[in-house]
C-alpha positions as CSV (number, residue, x, y, z in Angstrom):
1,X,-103.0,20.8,43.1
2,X,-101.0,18.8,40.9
3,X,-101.1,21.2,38.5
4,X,-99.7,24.1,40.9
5,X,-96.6,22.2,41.6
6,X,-96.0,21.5,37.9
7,X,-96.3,25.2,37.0
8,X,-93.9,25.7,40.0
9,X,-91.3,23.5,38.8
10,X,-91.4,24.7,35.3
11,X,-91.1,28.6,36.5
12,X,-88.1,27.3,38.8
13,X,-86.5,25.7,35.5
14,X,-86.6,29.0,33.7
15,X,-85.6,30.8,36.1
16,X,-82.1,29.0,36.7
17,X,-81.8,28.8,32.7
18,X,-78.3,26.9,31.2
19,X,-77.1,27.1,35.2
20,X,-79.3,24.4,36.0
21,X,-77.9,21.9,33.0
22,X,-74.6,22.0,34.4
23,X,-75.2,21.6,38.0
24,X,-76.7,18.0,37.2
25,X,-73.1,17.2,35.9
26,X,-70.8,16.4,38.5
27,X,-69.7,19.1,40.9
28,X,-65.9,20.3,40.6
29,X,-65.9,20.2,44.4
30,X,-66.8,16.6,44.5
31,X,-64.1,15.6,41.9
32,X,-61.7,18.2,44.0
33,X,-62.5,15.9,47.5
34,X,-62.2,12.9,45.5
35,X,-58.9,13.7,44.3
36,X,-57.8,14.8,47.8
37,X,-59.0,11.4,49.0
38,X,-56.9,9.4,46.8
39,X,-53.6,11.7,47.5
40,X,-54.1,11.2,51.1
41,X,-54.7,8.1,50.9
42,X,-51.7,7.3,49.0
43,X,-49.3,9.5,51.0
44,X,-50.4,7.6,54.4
45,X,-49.8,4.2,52.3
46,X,-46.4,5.5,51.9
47,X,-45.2,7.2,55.0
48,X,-46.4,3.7,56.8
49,X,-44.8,1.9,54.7
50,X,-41.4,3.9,54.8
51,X,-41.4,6.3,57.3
52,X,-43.4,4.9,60.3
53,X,-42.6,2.7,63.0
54,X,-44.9,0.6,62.0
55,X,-43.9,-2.0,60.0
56,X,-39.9,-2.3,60.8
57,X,-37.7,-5.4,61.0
58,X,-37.5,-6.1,65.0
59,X,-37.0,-9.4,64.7
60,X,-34.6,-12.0,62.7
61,X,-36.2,-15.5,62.5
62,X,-33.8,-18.0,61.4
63,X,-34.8,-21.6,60.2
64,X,-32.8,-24.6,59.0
65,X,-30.0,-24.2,61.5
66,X,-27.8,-27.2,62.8
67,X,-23.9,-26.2,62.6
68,X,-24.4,-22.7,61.8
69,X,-24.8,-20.3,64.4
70,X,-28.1,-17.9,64.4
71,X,-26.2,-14.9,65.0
72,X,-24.3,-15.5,62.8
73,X,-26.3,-15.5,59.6
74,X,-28.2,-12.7,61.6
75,X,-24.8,-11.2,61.6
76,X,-24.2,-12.1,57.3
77,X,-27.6,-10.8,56.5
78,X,-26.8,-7.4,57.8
79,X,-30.4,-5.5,58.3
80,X,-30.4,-3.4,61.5
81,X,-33.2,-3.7,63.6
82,X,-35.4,-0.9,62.7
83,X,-34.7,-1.0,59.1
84,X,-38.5,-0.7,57.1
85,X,-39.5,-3.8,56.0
86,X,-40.2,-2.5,52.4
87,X,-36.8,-0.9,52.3
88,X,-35.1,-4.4,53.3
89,X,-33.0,-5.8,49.9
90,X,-33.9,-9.2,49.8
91,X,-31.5,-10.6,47.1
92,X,-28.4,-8.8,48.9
93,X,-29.4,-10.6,52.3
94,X,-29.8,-14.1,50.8
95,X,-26.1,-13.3,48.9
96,X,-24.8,-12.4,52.2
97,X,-26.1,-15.4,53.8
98,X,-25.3,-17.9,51.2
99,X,-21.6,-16.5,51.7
100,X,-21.3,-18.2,54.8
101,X,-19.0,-21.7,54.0
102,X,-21.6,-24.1,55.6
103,X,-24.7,-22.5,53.8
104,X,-25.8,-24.0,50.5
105,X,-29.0,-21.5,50.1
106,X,-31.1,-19.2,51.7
107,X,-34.0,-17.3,51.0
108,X,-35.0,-14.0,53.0
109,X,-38.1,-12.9,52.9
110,X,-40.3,-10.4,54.9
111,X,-42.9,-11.3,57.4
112,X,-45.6,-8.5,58.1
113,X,-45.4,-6.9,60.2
114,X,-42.4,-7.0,62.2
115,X,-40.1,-10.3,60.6
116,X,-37.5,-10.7,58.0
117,X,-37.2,-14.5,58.2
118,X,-34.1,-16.1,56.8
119,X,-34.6,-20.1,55.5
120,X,-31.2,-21.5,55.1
121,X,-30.2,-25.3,53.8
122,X,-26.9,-26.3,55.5
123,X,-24.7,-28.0,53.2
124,X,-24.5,-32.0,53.8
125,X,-21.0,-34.0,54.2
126,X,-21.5,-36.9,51.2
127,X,-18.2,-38.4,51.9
128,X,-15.1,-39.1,54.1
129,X,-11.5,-38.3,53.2
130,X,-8.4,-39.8,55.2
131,X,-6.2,-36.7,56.1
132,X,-3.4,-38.3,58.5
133,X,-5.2,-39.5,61.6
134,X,-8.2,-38.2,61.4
135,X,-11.4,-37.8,58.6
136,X,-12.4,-34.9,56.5
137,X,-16.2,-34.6,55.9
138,X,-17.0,-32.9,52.5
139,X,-19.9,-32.5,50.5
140,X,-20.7,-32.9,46.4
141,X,-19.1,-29.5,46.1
142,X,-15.8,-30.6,47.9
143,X,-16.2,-28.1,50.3
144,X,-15.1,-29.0,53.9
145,X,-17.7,-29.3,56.7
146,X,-16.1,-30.9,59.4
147,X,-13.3,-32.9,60.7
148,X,-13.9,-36.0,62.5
149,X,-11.5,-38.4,64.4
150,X,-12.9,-41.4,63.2
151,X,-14.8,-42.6,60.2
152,X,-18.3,-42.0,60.2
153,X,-19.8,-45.1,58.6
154,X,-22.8,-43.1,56.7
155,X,-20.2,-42.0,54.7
156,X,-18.5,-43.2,51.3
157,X,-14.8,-43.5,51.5
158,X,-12.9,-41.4,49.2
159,X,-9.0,-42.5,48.3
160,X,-6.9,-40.0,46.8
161,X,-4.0,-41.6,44.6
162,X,-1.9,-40.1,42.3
163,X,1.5,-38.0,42.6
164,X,1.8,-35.1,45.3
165,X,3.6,-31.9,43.6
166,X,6.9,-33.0,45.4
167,X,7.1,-36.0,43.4
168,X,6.2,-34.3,39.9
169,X,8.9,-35.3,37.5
170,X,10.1,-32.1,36.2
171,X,10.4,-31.1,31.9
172,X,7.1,-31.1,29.8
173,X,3.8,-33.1,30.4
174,X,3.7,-36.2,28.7
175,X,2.3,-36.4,25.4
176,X,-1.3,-37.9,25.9
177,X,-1.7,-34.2,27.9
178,X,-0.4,-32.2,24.3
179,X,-2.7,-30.6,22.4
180,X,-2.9,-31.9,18.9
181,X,-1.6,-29.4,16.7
182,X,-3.5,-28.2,13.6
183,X,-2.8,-25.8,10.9
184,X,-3.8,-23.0,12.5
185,X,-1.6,-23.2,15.4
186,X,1.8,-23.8,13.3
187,X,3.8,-21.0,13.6
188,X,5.1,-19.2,10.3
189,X,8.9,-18.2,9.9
């Protein structure tokens, strides 16, 4: 009996001759719906990445806030709601933001799958400069971030001396402020 299906095989083999070597390679069709997996697969990465409604920018989370309004950095970063997250420019929304007076830094960054969150670092008065009546908060920058009526006592004192530009005497700078002059810069007759 074993010997009957032996024979059988061995006719079969001879019969399909150098067919049968290549059909126990792959199969093109199998390569063919492989490759048509991977293309599909990759075209429905992208369309829900860009094209769907999927994963869009619906909401604007803002963090860090304390004299700056959320709408407006919402406002400064600019991304409509909608927008594809992937298609959101990061670095141009943190430029944006960080041109806000009050805003030392900010980072944007997307939060799958609905959030572009904005974390923002307000800039910090370090001192106090009189102007008049009343109290100019600035911070290490010099940039102003408030106006107070009285002194705040966190804050250093700063005292501005020196001439205002009405009092300037008038005819060239005194000669500590002269550059020293070396042979190059003589001029030649």
């Amino acid at each position: 009996m074993a010997a009957d299906r032996q024979r059988a095989k061995t006719t079969e083999q001879d019969e399909a001759g150098p067919e049968a070597a290549v059909r126990k390679g792959s199969d093109p069709w199998k390569v063919a719906f492989a490759v048509l997996l991977v293309v599909s697969l990759v075209c429905v990465v992208t369309w829900v990445l860009l094209g769907s409604r999927l994963l869009v920018v619906r909401d604007v989370a803002v963090t860090g806030l304390d004299r700056v309004s959320k709408e407006e950095v919402v406002a400064a970063v600019s991304v409509e709601t909608g927008t594809p997250l992937i298609r959101v420019d990061l670095d141009q929304g943190r430029d944006r933001a960080e041109g806000i007076d009050l805003v030392e830094s900010a980072e944007v960054s997307r939060g799958w799958p609905a959030t572009l969150r904005v974390e923002v670092v307000e800039r910090r008065p370090l001192l106090a400069i009189r102007m008049g009546e009343e109290y100019r908060l600035v911070d290490g920058d010099g940039v102003r971030i408030e106006d107070s009526a009285t002194r705040p006592g966190t804050h250093p004192l700063v005292r501005v001396t020196g001439r205002s530009r009405r009092t300037r005497r008038s005819g060239p700078p005194p000669t500590s402020w002269r550059r020293p002059r070396t042979p190059s810069s003589r001029r030649y007759s």
